[in-house]
N, C-alpha and C positions, 0 to 999 in steps of 0.2 A: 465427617460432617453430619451423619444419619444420627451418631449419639447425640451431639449438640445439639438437632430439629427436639430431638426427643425430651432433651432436660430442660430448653427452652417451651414446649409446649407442657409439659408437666409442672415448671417455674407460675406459668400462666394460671395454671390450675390454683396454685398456694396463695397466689399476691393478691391481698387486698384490694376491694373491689376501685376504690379510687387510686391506689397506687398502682394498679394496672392498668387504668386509662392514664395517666400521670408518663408512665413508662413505655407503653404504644407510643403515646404522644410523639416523646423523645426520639424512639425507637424511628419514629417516618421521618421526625428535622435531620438525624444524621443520616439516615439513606440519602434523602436530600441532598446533603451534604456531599459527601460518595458520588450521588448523578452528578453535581454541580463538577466536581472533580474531575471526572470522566472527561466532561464536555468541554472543560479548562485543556485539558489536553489532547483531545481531539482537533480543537483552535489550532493549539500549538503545532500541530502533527502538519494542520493545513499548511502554517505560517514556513515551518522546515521544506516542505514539500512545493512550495512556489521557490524558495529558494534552493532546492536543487535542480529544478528545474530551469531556472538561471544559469548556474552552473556550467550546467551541461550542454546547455544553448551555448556558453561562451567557450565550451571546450571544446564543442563541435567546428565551433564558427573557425577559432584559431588553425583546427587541423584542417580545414577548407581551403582555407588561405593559403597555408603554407606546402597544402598537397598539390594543389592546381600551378604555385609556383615552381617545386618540385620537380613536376613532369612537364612542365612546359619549355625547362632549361633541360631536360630530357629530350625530348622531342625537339628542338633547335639546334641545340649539339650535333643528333643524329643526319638532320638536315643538314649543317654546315659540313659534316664528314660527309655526308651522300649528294654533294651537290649537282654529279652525274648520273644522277639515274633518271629515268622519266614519272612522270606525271602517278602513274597505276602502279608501277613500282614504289614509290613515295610513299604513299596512300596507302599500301598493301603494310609497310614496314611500322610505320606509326603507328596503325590500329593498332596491331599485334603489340608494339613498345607499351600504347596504352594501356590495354587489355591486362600486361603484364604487371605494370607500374600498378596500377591502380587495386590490383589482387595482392598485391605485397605491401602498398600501406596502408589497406583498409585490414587484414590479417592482423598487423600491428596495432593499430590504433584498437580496434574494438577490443583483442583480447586487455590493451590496459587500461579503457574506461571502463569495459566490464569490471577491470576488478576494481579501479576506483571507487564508481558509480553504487558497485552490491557494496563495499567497504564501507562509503559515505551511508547508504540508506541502514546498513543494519546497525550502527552507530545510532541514527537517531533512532531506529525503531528501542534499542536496547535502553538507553535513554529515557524514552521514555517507559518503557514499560517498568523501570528503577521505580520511577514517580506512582504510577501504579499499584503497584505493589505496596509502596507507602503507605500508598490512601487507603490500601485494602489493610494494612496492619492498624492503622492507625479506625477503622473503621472495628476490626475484631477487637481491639482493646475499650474501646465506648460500649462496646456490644458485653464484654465481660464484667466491665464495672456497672452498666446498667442491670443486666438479669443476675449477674455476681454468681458467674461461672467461667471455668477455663477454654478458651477457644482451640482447637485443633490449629497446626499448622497448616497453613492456605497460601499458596504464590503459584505467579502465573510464569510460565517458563517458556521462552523463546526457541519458534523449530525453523530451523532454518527453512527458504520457500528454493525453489529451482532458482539454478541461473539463467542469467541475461541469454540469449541464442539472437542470433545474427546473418544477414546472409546478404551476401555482395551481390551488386546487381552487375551485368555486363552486358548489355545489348551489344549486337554486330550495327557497323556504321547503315546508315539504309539511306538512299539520296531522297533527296525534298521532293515536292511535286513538281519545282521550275530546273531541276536538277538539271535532266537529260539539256536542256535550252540553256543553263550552265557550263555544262559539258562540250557541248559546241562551239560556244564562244570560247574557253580555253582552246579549242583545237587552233584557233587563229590567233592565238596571244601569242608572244616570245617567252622560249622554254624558262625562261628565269624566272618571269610573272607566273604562269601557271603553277610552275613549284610553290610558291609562296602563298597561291590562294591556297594552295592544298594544305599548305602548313597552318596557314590561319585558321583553314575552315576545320581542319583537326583540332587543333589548340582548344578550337570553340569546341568541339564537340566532346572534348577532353575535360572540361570545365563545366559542361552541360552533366556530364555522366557523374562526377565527381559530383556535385552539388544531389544530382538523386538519390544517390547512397548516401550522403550526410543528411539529408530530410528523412530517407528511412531509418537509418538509427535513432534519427533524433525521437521520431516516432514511437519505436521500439521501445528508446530509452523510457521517453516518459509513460508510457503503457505499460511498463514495468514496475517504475517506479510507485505511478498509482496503485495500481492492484496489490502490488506489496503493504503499504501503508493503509490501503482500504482493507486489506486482508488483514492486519493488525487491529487497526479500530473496531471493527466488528466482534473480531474475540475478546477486547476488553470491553466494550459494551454487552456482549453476549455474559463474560464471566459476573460485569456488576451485575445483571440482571436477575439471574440464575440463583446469586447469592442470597440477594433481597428478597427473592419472590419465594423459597425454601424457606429464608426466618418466617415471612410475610404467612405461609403456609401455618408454620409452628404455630406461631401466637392465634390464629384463625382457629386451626383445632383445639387450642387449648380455651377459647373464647364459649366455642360452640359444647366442647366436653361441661363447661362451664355452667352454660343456660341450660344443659340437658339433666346437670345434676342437680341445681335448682330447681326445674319444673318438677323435676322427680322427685325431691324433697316436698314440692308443694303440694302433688300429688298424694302425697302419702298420707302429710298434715291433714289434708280435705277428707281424704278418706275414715283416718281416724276420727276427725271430731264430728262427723257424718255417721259414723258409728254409734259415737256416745252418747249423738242426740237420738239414738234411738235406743240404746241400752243404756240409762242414765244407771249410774252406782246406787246402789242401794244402804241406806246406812240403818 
């Protein structure tokens, strides 16, 4: 790119004085051009980026459902096979069923929306940065037939960002504030009723837990996903910028090299005929 600054700022030096404003002119409508581009697809990048975020809302949603019902025919099962044990014993085996259940399909799940989720986003980011790259060829070919020189080759290339990380939550069950006043009154219910609060108020609490790890991933997800795509638009705007402001550079030096060899020429003129009028020729 450093010879291109160079033949472009020397090109400046050659061109006629109104074909170099003619050709600046042109030179800022297509960088225009180029930003306009950029910002086209940065729209777009948004437009993707709500829509995976949908997505993933409905992917999460689905595994919600279906986890909660999952362990809940987990946990009833256990119950109808343990219909003689008591109360703390119950209570004791659940959690732990939970605890378990719930590390083994979240394990599952996140490793395959990770890969989903990075699959879908580096698709669009690749996607677009195709389009990019376009506008940047289609930008050095204007720039070549304008100054009417050969561009170096120029593309932006895709680095892969870290992957998605994940982490399951599991609190231990802890009683409410009206617990213990809970607790009491089961001691006077009949063993069958007590069982079942217990089943229920696990179930709830099973469903409660379940739902907090799917709002953190969900979290995760989209935290990721932004910063991915935000991390993309910045180096495409960083790359058009860089680009523009180097030619922007070029034709500046080559403007100023310009007016400095004119003044210098006019200087020289003044000099001489400031001479002559003081040593006129003699004939």
């Amino acid at each position: 790119m450093e010879r291109i600054i160079e033949i472009i700022e020397k090109k400046t030096l050659e061109i006629p004085g109104k074909d170099l404003e003619d050709k600046i002119g042109t030179f800022y409508h297509i960088a225009a051009n180029l930003k306009q581009g950029r910002d086209d697809i940065t729209y777009l990048l948004k437009e993707e980026l709500d829509a995976l975020y949908s997505k993933t809302d409905e992917i999460i949603k689905i595994f919600e459902e279906k986890e909660i019902s999952r362990i809940r025919k987990r946990l009833q099962d256990l119950f109808e096979a343990g219909a003689d044990a008591n109360p703390a014993v119950l209570k004791d085996k659940l959690q732990k069923i939970i605890e378990k259940e719930i590390v083994r399909g979240f394990d599952m799940f996140t490793q395959d929306i990770q890969k989903e989720i990075s699959n879908n986003t580096r698709e669009i980011i690749i996607r677009f940065l195709r389009r990019f790259n376009d506008n940047i060829c289609e930008f050095k070919t204007a720039l070549e037939i304008l100054f009417e020189i050969p561009m170096d080759r120029f593309e932006y290339f895709v680095k892969q960002t870290n992957k998605i990380s994940f982490s399951c939550m599991m609190q231990e069950y802890t009683i409410a504030p009206d617990g213990e006043f809970t607790f009491v009154l089961r001691l006077s219910l009949p063993k069958s009723i007590s069982m079942k609060l217990v089943l229920y108020e696990m179930i709830d609490r099973m469903g409660t837990v379940v739902n907090q790890n799917c709002n953190q991933i969900r979290h995760d997800l989209r935290g990721w996903i932004h910063t991915t795509i935000e991390h993309y638009s910045q180096q495409i705007k960083g790359v058009e910028n860089l680009l523009v402001a180097q030619i922007e550079q070029a034709v500046q030096k080559g403007q100023e090299r310009r007016e400095t060899d004119s003044t210098s020429v006019k200087v020289n003129l003044a000099a001489i005929s400031a001479d002559t009028a003081k040593n006129p020729l003699k004939i």
